[in-house]
Legacy VTK file of the C-alpha trace (Angstrom):
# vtk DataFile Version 3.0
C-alpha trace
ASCII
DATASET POLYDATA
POINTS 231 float
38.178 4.690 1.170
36.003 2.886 -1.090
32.880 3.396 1.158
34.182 6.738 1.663
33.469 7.487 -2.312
30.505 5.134 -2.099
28.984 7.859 0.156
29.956 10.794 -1.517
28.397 9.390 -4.894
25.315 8.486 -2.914
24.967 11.739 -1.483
25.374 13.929 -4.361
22.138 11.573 -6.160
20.264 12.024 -3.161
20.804 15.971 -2.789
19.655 15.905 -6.841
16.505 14.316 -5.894
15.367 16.359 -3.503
16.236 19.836 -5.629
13.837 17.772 -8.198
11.452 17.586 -5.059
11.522 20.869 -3.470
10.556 22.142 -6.914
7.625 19.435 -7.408
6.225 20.717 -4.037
6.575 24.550 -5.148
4.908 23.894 -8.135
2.183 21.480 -7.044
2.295 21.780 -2.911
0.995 18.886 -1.191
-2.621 18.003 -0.559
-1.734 15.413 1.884
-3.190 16.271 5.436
-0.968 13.650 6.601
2.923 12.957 6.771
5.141 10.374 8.031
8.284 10.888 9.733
10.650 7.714 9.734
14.249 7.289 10.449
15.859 5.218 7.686
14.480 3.396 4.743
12.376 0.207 5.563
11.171 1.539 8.825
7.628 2.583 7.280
6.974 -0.508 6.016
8.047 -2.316 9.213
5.741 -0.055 11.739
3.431 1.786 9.173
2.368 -0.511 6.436
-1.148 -0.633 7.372
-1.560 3.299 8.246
0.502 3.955 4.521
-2.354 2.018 3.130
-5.256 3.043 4.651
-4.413 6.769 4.935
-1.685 7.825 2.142
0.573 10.145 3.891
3.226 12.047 2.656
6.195 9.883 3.383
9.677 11.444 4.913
13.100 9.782 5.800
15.210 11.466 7.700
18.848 9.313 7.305
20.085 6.941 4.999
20.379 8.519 1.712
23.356 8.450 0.951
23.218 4.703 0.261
22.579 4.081 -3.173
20.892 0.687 -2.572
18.453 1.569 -0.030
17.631 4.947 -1.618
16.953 2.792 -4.801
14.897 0.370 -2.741
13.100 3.130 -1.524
12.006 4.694 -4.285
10.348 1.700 -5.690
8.357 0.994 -2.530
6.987 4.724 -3.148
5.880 3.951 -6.281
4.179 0.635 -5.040
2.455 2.699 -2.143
1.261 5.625 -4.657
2.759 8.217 -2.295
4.786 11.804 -2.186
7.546 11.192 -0.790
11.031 12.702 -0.197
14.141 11.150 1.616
17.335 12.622 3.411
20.940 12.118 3.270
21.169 12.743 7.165
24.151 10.359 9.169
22.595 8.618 11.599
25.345 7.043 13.685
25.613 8.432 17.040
22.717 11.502 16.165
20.763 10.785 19.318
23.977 12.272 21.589
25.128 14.739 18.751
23.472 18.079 19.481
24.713 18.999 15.994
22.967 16.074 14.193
20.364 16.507 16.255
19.609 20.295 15.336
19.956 19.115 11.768
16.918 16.821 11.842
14.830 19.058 13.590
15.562 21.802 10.826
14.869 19.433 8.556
11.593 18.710 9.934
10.270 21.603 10.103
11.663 22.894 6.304
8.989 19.438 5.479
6.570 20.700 7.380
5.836 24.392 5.873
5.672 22.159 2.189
1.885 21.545 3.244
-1.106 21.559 5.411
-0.695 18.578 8.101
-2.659 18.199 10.293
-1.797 15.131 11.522
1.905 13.830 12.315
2.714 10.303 12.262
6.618 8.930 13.307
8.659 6.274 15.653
7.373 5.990 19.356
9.790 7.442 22.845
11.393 4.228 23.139
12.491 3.734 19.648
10.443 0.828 18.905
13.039 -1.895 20.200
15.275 0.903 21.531
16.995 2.525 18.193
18.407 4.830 19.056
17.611 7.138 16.262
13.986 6.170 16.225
14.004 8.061 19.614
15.818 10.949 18.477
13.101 11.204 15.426
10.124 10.443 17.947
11.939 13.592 19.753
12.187 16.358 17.370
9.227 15.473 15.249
7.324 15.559 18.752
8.343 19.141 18.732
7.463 20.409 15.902
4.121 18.661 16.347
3.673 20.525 19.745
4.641 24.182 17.882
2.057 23.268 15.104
-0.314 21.832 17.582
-0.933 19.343 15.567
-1.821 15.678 15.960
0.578 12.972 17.083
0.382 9.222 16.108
3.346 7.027 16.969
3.121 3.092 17.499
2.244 1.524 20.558
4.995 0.838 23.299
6.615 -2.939 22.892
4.316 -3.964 26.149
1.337 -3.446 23.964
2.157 -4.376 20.641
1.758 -7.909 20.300
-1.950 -7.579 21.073
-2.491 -6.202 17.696
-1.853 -9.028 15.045
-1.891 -7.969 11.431
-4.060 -9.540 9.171
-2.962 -12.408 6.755
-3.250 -10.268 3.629
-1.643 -7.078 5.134
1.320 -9.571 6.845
1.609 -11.004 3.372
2.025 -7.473 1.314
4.668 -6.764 3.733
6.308 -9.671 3.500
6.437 -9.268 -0.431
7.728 -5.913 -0.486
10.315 -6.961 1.554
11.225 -10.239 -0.564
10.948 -7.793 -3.623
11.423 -4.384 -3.460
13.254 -3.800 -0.642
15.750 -6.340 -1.895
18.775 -4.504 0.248
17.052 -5.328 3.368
15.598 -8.380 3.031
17.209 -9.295 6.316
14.567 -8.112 8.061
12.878 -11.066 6.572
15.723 -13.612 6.936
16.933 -12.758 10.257
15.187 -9.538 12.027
10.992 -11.083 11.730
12.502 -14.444 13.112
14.439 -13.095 16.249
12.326 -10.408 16.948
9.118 -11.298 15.366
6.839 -8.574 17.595
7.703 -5.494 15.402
7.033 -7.327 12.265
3.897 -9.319 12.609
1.924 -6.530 14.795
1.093 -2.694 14.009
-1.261 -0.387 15.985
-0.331 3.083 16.434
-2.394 5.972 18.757
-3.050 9.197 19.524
-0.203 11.141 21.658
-1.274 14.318 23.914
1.273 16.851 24.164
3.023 15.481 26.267
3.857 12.275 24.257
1.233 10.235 26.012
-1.959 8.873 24.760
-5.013 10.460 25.352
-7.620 8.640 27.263
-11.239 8.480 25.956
-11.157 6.509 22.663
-12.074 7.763 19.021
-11.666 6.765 15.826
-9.834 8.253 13.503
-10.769 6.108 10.122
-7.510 3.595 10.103
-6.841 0.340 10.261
-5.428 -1.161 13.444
-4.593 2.404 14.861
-5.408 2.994 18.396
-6.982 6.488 19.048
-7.808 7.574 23.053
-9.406 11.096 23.304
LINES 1 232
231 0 1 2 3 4 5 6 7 8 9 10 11 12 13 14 15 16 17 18 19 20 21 22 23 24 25 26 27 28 29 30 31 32 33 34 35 36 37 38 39 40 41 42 43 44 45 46 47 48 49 50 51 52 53 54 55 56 57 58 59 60 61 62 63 64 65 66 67 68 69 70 71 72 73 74 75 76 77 78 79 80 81 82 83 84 85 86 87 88 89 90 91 92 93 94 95 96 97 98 99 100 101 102 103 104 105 106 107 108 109 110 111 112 113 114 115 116 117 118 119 120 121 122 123 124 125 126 127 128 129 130 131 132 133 134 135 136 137 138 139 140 141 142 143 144 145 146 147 148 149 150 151 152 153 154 155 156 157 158 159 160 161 162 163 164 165 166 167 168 169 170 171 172 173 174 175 176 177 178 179 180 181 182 183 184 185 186 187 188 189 190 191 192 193 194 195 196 197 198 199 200 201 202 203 204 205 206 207 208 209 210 211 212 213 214 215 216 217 218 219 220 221 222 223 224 225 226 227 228 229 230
C-alpha cells in the first residue's frame, strides 16, 4: 500500500514537470539537433556519458518517474550536464511483451520528437545492452520513429565489441563521481553493478545504425568522442 501511494505521489510531481516542460519547449523550442532516448534514469550516464559531453543532446527518459528519488537524482545530473531534458512516468515492468505499454512509448516518442529539429537519434542498442529487457523495447520503437523521420541512428556497440573501447581516466572518473554524488539512489551501480559486470561501465563507443539497425560500413566521423561511425 505504502509503495502504492509512494507511486501515486511520484507520479503526480512528475506529470507537473513535464506540463512545466511542454510549455518551456512551446515557448523556446529546442535548438538541439540531437536527442537521447534512454530507458530509466542512470542509463545515460552508464552508456552515454562521453557522447552527453561531447555533443549536448536533448536528454529523454522514457520510465521511471514516478520514483521520487531517482527523478530527484535525475534532475541534478541535468543540471551538471547543462542539458534540456524531460523524463517520463512510463511502468516499465514487463513493457517489452505488453503491446499496450509498448504503444505508449512509441507515442511518447514521437510527441518528443515533433518538440524539435533532430537530426540525429541516439538510444539503447537491439540487445539491450546486457539484455534489459526494456532497453530493447526502447532500441525498438525509437528505431522506428528514426526510420519514419529518416533520421540518423546511434546506439552503443554490441557487448562482443565493447570492451575494446576503454574510457579515458578523466571521463571514467566524472562518471564515477556523478554516481558517488548525484545519483546517490543508484550508487549501486558503483558498489555492486561496475564490479560484477564491469564491461558496461568502464567502456563506451556507440555507431552509426542503417535502417535496418545495423551499422553502416565505410567509416566517418561524426565529431564525438569514442563513437564509432561506418558509412
Amino acid at each position: 500500500m505504502m509503495h502504492r501511494i509512494y507511486q501515486f505521489i511520484g507520479l503526480c510531481i512528475c506529470r507537473l514537470f513535464l506540463v512545466w516542460w511542454n510549455i518551456r519547449d512551446f515557448v523556446i523550442p529546442p535548438k538541439e539537433d540531437t536527442v537521447l532516448f534512454v530507458a530509466h534514469p542512470d542509463d545515460e550516464v552508464l552508456f552515454f556519458h562521453s557522447f552527453i559531453k561531447e555533443k549536448k543532446p536533448y536528454i529523454v527518459v522514457l520510465f521511471t518517474g514516478w520514483s521520487i528519488k531517482r527523478f530527484k537524482d535525475f534532475l541534478k545530473v541535468m543540471k551538471y550536464y547543462g542539458v534540456r531534458h524531460r523524463i517520463y512516468p512510463l511502468l516499465s515492468a514487463g513493457a517489452l511483451s505488453d503491446p499496450h505499454r509498448a504503444s505508449a512509448a512509441k507515442k511518447t516518442v514521437k510527441r518528443c520528437l515533433k518538440r524539435g529539429y533532430f537530426h540525429t537519434i541516439a538510444t539503447h542498442n537491439k540487445t539491450g545492452e546486457y539484455g534489459h529487457d526494456t532497453h530493447k523495447l526502447v532500441n525498438r520503437v525509437v528505431s522506428e520513429c528514426a526510420d519514419e523521420r529518416n533520421a540518423v541512428l546511434i546506439q552503443p556497440v554490441d557487448v562482443a565489441e565493447i570492451d575494446r573501447y576503454p574510457l579515458d581516466k578523466e571521463m571514467l572518473e566524472e562518471k564515477r563521481f556523478l554516481f558517488n554524488n548525484l545519483y546517490k539512489s543508484e550508487k549501486w551501480v558503483i558498489d555492486d553493478y561496475a564490479a560484477k559486470t564491469p564491461v558496461w561501465f568502464f567502456h563506451e563507443k556507440l555507431k552509426v545504425m542503417e535502417r535496418d539497425n545495423e551499422p553502416v560500413k565505410k567509416n566517418t566521423d561524426d565529431g564525438t568522442r569514442n563513437t564509432e561511425i561506418h558509412r
